[in-house]
mmCIF file as Biopython writes it, N, C-alpha, C and O atoms, coordinates in Angstrom:
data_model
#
loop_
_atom_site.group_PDB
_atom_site.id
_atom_site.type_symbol
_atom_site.label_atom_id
_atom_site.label_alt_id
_atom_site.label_comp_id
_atom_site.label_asym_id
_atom_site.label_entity_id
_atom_site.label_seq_id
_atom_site.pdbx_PDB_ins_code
_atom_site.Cartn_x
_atom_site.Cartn_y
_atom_site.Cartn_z
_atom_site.occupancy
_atom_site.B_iso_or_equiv
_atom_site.auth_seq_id
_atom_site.auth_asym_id
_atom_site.pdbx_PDB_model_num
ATOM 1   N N  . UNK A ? 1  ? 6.227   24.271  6.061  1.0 0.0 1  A 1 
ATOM 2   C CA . UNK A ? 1  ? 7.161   25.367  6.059  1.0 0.0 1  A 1 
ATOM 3   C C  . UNK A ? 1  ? 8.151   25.142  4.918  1.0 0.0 1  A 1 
ATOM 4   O O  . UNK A ? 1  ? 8.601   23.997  4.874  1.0 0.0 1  A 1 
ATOM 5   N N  . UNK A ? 2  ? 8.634   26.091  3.878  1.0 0.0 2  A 1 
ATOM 6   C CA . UNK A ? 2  ? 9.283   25.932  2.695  1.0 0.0 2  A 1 
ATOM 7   C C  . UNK A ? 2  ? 10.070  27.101  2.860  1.0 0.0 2  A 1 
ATOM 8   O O  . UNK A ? 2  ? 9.775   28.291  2.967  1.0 0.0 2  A 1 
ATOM 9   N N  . UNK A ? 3  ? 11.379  26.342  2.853  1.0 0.0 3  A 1 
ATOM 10  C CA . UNK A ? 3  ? 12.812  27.418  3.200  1.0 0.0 3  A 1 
ATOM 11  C C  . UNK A ? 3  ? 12.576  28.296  1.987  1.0 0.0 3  A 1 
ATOM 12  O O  . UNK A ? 3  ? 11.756  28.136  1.082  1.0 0.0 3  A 1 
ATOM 13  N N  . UNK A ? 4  ? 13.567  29.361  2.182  1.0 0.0 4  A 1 
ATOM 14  C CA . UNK A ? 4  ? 13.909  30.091  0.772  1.0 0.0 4  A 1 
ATOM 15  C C  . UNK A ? 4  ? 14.626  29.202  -0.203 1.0 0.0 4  A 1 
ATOM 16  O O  . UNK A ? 4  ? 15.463  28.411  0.233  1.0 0.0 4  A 1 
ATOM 17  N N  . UNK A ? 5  ? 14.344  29.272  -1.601 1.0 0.0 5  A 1 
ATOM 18  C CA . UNK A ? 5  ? 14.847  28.827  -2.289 1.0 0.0 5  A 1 
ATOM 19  C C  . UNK A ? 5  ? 14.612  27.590  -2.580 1.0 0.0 5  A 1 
ATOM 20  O O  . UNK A ? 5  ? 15.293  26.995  -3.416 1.0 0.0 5  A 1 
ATOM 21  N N  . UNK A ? 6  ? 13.306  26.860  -1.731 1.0 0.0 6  A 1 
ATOM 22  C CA . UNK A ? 6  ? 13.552  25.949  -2.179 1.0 0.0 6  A 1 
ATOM 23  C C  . UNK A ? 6  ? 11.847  25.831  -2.566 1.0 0.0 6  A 1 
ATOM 24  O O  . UNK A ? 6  ? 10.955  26.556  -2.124 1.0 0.0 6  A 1 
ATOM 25  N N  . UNK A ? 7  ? 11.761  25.116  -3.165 1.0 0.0 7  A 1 
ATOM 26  C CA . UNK A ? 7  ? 10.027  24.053  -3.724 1.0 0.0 7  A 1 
ATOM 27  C C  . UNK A ? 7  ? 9.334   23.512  -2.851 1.0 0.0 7  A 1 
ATOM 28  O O  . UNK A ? 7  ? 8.183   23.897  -2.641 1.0 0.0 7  A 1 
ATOM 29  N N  . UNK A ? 8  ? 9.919   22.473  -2.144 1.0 0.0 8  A 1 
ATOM 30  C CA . UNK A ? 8  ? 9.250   21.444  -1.317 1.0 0.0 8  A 1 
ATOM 31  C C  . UNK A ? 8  ? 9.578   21.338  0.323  1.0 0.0 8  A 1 
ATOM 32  O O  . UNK A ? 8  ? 10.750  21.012  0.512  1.0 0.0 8  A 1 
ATOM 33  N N  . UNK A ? 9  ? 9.073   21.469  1.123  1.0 0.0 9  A 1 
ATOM 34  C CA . UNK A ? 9  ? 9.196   21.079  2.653  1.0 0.0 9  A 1 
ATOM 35  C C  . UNK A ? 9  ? 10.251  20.253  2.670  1.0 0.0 9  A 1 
ATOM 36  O O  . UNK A ? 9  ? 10.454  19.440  1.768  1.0 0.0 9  A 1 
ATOM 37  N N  . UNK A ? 10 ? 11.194  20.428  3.948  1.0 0.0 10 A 1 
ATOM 38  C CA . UNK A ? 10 ? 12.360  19.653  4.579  1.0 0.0 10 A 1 
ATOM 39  C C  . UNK A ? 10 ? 11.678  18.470  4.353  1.0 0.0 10 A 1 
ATOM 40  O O  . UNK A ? 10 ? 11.822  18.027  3.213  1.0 0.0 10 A 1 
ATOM 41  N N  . UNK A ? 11 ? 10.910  17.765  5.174  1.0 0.0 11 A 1 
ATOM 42  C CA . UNK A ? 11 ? 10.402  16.671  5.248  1.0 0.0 11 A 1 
ATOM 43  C C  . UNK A ? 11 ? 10.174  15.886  4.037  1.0 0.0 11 A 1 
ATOM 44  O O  . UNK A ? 11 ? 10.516  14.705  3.985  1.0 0.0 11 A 1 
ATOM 45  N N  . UNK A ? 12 ? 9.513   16.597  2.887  1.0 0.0 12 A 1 
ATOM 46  C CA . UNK A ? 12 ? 9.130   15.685  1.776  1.0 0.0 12 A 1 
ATOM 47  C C  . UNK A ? 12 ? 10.753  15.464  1.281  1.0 0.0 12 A 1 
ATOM 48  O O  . UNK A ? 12 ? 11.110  14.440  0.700  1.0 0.0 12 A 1 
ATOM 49  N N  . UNK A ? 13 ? 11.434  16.298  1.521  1.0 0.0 13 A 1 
ATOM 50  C CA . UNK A ? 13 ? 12.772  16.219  0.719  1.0 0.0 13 A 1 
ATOM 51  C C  . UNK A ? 13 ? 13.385  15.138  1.000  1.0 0.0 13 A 1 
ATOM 52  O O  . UNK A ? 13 ? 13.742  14.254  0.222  1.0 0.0 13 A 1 
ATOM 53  N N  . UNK A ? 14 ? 13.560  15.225  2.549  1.0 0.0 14 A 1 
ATOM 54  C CA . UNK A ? 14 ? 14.175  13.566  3.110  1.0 0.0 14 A 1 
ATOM 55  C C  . UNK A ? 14 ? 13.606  12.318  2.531  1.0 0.0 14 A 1 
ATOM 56  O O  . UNK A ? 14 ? 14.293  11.358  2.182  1.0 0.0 14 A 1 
ATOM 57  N N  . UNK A ? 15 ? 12.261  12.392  2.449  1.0 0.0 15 A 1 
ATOM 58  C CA . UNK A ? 15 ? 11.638  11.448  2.385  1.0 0.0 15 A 1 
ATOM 59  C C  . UNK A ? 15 ? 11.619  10.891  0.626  1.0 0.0 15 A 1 
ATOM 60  O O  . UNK A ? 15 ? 11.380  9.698   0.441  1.0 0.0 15 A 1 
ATOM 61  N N  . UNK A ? 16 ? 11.867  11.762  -0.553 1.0 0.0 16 A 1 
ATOM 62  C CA . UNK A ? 16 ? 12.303  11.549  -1.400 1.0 0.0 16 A 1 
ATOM 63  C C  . UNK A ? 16 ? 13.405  11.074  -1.362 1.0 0.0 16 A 1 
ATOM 64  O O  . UNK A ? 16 ? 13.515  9.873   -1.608 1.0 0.0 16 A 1 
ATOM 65  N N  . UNK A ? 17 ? 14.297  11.671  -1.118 1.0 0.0 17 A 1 
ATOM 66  C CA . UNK A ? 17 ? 16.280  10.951  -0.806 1.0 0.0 17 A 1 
ATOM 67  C C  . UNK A ? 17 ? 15.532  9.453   -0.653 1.0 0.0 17 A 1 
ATOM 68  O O  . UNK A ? 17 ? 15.297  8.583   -1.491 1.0 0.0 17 A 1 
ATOM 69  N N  . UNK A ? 18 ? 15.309  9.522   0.544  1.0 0.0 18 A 1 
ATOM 70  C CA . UNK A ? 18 ? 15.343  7.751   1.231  1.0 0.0 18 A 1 
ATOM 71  C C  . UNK A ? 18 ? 14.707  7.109   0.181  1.0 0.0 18 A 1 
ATOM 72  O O  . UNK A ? 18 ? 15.279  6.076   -0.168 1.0 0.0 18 A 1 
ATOM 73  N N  . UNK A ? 19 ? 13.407  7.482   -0.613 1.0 0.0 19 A 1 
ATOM 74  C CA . UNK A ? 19 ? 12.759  6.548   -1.938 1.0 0.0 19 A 1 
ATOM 75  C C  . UNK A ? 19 ? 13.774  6.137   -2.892 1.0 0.0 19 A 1 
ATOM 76  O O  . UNK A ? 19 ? 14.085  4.976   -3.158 1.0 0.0 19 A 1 
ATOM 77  N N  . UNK A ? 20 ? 14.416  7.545   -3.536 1.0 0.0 20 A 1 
ATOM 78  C CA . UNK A ? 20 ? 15.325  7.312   -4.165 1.0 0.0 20 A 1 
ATOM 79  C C  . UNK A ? 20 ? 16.870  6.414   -3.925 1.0 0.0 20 A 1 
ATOM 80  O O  . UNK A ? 20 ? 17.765  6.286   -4.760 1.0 0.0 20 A 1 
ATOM 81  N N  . UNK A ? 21 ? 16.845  6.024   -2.922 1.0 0.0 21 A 1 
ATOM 82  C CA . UNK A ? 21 ? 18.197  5.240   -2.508 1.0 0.0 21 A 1 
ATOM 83  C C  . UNK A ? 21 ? 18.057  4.086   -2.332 1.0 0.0 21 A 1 
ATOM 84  O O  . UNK A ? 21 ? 18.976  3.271   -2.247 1.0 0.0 21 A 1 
ATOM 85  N N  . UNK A ? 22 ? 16.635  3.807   -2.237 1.0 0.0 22 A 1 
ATOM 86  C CA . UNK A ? 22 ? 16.302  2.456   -2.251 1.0 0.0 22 A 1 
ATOM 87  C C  . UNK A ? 22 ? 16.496  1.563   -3.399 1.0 0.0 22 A 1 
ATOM 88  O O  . UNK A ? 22 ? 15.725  1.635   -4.357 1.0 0.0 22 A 1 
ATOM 89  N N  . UNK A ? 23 ? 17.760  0.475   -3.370 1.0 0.0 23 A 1 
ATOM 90  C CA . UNK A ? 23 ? 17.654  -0.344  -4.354 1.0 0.0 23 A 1 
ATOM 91  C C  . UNK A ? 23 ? 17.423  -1.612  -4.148 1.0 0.0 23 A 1 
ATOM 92  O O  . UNK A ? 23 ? 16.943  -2.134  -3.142 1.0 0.0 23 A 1 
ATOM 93  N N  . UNK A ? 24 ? 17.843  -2.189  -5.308 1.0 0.0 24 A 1 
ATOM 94  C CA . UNK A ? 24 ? 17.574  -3.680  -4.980 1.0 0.0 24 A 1 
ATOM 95  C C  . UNK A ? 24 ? 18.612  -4.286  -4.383 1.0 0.0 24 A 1 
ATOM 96  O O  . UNK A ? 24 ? 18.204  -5.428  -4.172 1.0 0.0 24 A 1 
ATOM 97  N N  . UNK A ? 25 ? 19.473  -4.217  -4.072 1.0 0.0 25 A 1 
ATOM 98  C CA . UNK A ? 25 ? 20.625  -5.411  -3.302 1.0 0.0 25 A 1 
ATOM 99  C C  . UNK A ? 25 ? 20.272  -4.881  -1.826 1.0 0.0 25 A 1 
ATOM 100 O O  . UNK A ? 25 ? 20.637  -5.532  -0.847 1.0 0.0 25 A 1 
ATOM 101 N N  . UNK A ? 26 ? 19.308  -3.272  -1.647 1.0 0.0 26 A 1 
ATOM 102 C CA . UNK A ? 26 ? 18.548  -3.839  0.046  1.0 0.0 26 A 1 
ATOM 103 C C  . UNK A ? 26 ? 17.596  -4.475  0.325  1.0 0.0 26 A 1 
ATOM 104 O O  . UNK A ? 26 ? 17.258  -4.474  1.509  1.0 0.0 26 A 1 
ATOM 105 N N  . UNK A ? 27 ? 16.828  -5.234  -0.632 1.0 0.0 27 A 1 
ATOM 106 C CA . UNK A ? 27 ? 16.122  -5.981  -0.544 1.0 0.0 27 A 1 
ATOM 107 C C  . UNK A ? 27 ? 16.345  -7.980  -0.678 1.0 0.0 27 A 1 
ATOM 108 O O  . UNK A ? 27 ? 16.954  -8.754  -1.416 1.0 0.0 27 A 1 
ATOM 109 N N  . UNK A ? 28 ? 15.596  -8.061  0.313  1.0 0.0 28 A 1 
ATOM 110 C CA . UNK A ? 28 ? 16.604  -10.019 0.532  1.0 0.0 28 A 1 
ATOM 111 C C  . UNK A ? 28 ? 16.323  -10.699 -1.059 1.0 0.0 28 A 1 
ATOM 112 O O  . UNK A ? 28 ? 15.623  -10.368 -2.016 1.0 0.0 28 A 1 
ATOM 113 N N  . UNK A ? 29 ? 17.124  -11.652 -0.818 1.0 0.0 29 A 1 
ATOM 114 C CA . UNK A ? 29 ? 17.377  -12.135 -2.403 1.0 0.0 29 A 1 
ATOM 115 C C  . UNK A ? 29 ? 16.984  -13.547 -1.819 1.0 0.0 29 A 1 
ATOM 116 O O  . UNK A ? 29 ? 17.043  -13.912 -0.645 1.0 0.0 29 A 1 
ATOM 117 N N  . UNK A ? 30 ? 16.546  -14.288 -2.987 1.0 0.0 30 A 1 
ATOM 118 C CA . UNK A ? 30 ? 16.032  -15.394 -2.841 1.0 0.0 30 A 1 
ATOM 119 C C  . UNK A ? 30 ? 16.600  -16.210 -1.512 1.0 0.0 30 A 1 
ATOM 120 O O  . UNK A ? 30 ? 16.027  -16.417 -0.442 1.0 0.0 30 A 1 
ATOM 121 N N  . UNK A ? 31 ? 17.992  -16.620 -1.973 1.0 0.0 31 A 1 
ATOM 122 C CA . UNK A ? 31 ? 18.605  -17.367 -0.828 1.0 0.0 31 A 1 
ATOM 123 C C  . UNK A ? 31 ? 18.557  -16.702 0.285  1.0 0.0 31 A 1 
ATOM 124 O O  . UNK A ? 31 ? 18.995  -17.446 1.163  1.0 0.0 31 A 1 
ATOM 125 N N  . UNK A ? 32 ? 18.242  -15.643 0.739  1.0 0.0 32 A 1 
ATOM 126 C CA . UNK A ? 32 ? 17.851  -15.593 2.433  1.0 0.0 32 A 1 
ATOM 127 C C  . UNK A ? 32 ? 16.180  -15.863 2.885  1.0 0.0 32 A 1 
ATOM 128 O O  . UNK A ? 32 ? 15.740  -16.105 4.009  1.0 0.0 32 A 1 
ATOM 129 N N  . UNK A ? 33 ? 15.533  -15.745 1.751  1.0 0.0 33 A 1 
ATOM 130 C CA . UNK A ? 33 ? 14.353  -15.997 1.859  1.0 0.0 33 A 1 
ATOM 131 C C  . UNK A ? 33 ? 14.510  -17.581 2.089  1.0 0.0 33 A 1 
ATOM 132 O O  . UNK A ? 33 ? 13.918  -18.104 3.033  1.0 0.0 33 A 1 
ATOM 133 N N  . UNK A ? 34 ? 15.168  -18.205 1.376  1.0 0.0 34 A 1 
ATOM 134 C CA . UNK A ? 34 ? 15.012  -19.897 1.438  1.0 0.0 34 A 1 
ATOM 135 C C  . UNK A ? 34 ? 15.432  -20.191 2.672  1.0 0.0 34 A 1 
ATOM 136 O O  . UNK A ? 34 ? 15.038  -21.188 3.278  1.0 0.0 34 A 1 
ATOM 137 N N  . UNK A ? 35 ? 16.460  -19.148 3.251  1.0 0.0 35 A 1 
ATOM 138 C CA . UNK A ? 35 ? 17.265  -19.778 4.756  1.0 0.0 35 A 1 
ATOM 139 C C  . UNK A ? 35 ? 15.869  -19.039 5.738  1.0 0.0 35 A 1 
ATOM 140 O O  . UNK A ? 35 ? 15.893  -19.882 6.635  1.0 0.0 35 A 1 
ATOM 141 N N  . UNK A ? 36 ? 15.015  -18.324 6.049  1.0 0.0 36 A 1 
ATOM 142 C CA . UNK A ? 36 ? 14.147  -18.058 6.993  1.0 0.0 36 A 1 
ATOM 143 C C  . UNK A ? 36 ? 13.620  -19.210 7.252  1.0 0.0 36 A 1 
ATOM 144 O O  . UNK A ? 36 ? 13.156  -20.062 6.495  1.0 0.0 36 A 1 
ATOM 145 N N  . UNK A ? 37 ? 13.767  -19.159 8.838  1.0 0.0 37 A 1 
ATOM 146 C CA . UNK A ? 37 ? 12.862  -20.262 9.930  1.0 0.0 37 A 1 
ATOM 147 C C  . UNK A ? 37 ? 11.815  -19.628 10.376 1.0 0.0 37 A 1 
ATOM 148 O O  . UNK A ? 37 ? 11.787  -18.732 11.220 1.0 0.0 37 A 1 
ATOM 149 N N  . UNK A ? 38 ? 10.692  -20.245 9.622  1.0 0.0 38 A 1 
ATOM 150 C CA . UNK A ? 38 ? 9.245   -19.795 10.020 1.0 0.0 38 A 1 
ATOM 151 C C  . UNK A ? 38 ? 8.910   -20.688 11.435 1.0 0.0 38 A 1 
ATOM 152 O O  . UNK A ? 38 ? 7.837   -20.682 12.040 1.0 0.0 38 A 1 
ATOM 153 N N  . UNK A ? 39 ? 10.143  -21.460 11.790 1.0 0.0 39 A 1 
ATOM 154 C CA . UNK A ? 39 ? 9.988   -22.030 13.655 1.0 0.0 39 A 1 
ATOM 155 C C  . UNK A ? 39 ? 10.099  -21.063 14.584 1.0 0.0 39 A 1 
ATOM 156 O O  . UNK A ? 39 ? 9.899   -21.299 15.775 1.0 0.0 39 A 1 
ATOM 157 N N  . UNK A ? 40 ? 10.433  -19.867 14.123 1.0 0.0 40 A 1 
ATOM 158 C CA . UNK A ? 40 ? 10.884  -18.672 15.244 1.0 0.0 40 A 1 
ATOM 159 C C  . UNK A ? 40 ? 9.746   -18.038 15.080 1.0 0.0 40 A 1 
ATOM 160 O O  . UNK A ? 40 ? 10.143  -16.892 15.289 1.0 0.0 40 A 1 
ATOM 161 N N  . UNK A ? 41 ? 8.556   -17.932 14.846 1.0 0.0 41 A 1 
ATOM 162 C CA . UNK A ? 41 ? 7.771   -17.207 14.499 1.0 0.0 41 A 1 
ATOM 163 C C  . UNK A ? 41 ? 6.919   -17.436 15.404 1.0 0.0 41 A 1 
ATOM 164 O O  . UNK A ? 41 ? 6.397   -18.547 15.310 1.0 0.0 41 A 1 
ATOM 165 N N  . UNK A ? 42 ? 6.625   -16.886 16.138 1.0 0.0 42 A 1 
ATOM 166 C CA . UNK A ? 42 ? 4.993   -16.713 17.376 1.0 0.0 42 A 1 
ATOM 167 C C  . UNK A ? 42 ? 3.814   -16.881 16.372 1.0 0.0 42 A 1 
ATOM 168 O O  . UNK A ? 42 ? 3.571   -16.454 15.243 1.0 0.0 42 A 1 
ATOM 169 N N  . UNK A ? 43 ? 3.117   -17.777 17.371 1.0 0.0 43 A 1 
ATOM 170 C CA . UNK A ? 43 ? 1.816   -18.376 16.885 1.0 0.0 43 A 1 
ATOM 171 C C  . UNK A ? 43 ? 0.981   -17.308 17.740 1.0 0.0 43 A 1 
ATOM 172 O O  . UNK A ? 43 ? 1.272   -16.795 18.820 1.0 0.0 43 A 1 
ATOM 173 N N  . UNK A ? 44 ? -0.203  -17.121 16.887 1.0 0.0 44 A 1 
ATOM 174 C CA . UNK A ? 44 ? -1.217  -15.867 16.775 1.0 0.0 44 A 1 
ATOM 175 C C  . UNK A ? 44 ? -2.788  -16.478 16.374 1.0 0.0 44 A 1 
ATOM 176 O O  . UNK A ? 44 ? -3.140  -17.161 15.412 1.0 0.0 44 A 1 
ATOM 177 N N  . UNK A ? 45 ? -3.288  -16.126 17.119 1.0 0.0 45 A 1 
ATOM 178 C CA . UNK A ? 45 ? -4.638  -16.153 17.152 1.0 0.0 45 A 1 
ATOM 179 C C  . UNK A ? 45 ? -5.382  -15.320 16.301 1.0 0.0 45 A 1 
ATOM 180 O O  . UNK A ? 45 ? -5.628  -14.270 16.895 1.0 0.0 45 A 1 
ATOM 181 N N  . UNK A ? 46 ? -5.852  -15.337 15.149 1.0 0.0 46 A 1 
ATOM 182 C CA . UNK A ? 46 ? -6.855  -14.700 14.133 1.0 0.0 46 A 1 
ATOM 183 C C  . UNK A ? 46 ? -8.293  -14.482 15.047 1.0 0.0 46 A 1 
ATOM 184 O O  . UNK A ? 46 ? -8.932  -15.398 15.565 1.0 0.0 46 A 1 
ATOM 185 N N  . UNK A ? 47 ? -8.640  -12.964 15.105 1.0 0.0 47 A 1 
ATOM 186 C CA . UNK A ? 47 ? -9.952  -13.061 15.489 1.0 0.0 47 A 1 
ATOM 187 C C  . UNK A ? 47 ? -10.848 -11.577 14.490 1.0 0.0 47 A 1 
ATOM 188 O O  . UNK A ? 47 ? -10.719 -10.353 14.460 1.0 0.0 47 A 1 
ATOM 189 N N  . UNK A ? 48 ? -11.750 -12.620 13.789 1.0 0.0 48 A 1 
ATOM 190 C CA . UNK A ? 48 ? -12.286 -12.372 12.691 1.0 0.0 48 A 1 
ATOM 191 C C  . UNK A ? 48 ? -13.235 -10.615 13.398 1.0 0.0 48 A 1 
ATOM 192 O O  . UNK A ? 48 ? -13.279 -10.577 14.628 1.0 0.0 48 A 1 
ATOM 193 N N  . UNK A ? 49 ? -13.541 -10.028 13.048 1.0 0.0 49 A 1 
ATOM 194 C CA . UNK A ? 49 ? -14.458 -8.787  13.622 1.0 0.0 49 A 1 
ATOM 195 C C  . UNK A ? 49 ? -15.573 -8.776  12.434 1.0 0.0 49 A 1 
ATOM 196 O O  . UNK A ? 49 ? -14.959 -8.940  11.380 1.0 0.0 49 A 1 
ATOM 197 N N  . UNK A ? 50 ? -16.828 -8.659  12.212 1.0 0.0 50 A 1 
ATOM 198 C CA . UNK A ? 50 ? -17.900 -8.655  11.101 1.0 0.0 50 A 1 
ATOM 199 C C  . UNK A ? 50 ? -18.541 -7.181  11.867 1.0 0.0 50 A 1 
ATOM 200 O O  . UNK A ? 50 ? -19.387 -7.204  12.760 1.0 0.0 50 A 1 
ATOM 201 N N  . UNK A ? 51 ? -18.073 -6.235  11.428 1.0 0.0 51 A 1 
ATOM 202 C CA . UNK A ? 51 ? -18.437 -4.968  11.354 1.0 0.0 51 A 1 
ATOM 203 C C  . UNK A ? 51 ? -19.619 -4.423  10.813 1.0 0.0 51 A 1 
ATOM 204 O O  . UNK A ? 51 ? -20.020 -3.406  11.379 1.0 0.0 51 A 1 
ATOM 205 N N  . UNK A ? 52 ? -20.221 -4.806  9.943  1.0 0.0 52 A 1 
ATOM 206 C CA . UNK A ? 52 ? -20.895 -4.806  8.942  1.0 0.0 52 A 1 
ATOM 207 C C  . UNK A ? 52 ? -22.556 -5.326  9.897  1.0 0.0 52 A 1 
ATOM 208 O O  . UNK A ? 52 ? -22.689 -6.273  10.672 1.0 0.0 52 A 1 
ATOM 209 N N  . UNK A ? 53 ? -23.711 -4.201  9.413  1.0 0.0 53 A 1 
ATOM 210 C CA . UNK A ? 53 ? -25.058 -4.555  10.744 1.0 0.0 53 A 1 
ATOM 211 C C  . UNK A ? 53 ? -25.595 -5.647  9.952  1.0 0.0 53 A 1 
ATOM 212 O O  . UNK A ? 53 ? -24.940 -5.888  8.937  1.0 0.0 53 A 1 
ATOM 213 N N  . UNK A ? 54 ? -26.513 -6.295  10.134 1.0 0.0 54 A 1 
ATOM 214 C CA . UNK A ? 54 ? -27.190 -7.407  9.296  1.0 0.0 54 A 1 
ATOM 215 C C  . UNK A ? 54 ? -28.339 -6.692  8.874  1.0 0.0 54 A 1 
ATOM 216 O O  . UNK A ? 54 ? -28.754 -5.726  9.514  1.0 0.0 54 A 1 
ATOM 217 N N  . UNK A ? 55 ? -28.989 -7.185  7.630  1.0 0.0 55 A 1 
ATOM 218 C CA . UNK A ? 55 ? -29.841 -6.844  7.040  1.0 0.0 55 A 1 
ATOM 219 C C  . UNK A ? 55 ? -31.252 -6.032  8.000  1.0 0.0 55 A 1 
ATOM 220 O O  . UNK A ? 55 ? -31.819 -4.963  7.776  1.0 0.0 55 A 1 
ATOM 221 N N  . UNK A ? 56 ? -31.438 -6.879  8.910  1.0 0.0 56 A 1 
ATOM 222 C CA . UNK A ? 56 ? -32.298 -6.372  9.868  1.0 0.0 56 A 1 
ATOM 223 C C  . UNK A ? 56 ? -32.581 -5.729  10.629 1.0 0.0 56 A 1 
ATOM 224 O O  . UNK A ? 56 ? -33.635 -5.174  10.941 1.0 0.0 56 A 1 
ATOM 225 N N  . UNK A ? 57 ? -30.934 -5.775  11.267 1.0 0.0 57 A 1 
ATOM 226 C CA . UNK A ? 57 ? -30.761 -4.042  12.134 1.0 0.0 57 A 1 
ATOM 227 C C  . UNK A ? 57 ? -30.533 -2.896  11.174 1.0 0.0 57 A 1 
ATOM 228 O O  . UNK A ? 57 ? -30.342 -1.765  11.622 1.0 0.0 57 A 1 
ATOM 229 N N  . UNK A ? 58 ? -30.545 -3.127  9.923  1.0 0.0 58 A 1 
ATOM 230 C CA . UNK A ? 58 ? -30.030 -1.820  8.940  1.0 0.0 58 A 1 
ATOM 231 C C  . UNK A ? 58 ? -32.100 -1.541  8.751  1.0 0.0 58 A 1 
ATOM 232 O O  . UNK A ? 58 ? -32.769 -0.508  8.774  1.0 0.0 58 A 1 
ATOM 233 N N  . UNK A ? 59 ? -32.371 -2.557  8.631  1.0 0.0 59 A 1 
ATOM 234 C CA . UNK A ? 59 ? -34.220 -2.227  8.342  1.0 0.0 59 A 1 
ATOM 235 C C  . UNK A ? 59 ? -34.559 -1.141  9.612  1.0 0.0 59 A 1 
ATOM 236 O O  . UNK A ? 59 ? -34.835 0.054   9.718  1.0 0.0 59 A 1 
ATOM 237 N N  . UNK A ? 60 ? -34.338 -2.472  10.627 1.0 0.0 60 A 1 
ATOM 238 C CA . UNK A ? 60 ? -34.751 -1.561  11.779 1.0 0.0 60 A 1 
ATOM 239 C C  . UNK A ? 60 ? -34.443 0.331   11.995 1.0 0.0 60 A 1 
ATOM 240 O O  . UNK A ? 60 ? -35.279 1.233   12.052 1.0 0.0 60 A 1 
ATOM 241 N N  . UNK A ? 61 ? -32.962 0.402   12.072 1.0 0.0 61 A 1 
ATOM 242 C CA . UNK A ? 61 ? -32.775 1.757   11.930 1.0 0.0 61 A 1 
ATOM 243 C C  . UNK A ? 61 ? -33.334 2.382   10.769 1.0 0.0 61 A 1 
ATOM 244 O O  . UNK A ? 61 ? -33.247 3.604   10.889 1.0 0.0 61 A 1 
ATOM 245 N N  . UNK A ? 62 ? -33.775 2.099   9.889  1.0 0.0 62 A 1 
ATOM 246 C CA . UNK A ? 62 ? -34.345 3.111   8.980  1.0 0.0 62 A 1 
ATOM 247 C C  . UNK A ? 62 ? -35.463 3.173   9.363  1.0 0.0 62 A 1 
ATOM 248 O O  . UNK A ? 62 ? -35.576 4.334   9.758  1.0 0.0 62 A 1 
ATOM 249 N N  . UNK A ? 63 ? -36.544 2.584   9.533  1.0 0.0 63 A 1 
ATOM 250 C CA . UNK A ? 63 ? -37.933 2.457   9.845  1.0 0.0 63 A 1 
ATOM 251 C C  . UNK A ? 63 ? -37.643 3.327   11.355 1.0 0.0 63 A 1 
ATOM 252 O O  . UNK A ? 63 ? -38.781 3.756   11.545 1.0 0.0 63 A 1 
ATOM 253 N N  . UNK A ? 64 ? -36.965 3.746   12.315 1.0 0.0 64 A 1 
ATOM 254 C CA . UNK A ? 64 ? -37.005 4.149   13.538 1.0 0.0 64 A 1 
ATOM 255 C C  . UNK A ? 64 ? -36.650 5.261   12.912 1.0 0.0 64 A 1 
ATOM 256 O O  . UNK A ? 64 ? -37.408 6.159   13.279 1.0 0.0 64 A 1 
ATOM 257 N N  . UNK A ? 65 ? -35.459 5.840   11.747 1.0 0.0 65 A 1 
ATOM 258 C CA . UNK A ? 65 ? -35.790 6.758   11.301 1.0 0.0 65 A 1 
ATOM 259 C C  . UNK A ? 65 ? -36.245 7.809   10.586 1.0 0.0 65 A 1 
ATOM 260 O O  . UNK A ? 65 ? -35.793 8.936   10.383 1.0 0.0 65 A 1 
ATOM 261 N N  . UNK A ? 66 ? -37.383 7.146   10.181 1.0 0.0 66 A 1 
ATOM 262 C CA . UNK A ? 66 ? -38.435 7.387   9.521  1.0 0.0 66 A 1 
ATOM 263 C C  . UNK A ? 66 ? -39.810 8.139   10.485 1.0 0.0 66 A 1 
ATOM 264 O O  . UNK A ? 66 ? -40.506 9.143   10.328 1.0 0.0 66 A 1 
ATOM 265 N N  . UNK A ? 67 ? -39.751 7.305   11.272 1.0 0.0 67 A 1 
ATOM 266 C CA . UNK A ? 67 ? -41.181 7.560   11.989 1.0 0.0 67 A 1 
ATOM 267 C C  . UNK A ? 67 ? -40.528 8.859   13.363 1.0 0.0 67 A 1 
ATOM 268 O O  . UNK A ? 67 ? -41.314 9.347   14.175 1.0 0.0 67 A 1 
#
């Protein structure tokens, strides 16, 4: 929806402002990076997913759809 008068949707507009206001002194500066305690940090379990079929079930489905 694009008011009168204007170019771009409410939404993109905000969302430009906020890009544009972003500088660098809101972003941490070295020395708070050096003071973070990676001891407060919850330990997490990585569990890998292999999505991807193996060579053989990719054969298989083609040959099933084929015939």
């Amino acid at each position: 929806m694009v008011a009168t008068g204007q170019t771009r949707p409410h939404s993109l507009q905000c969302l430009a402002l906020l890009a544009s206001s972003a500088t660098m002194s809101d972003k941490p500066g070295m020395s708070e990076i050096k003071k973070f305690d990676k001891s407060k940090l919850k330990k997490t379990e990585t569990q890998e997913k292999n999505s991807l079929l193996s060579r053989e079930t990719t054969e298989q489905e083609k040959q099933a759809g084929e015939s």
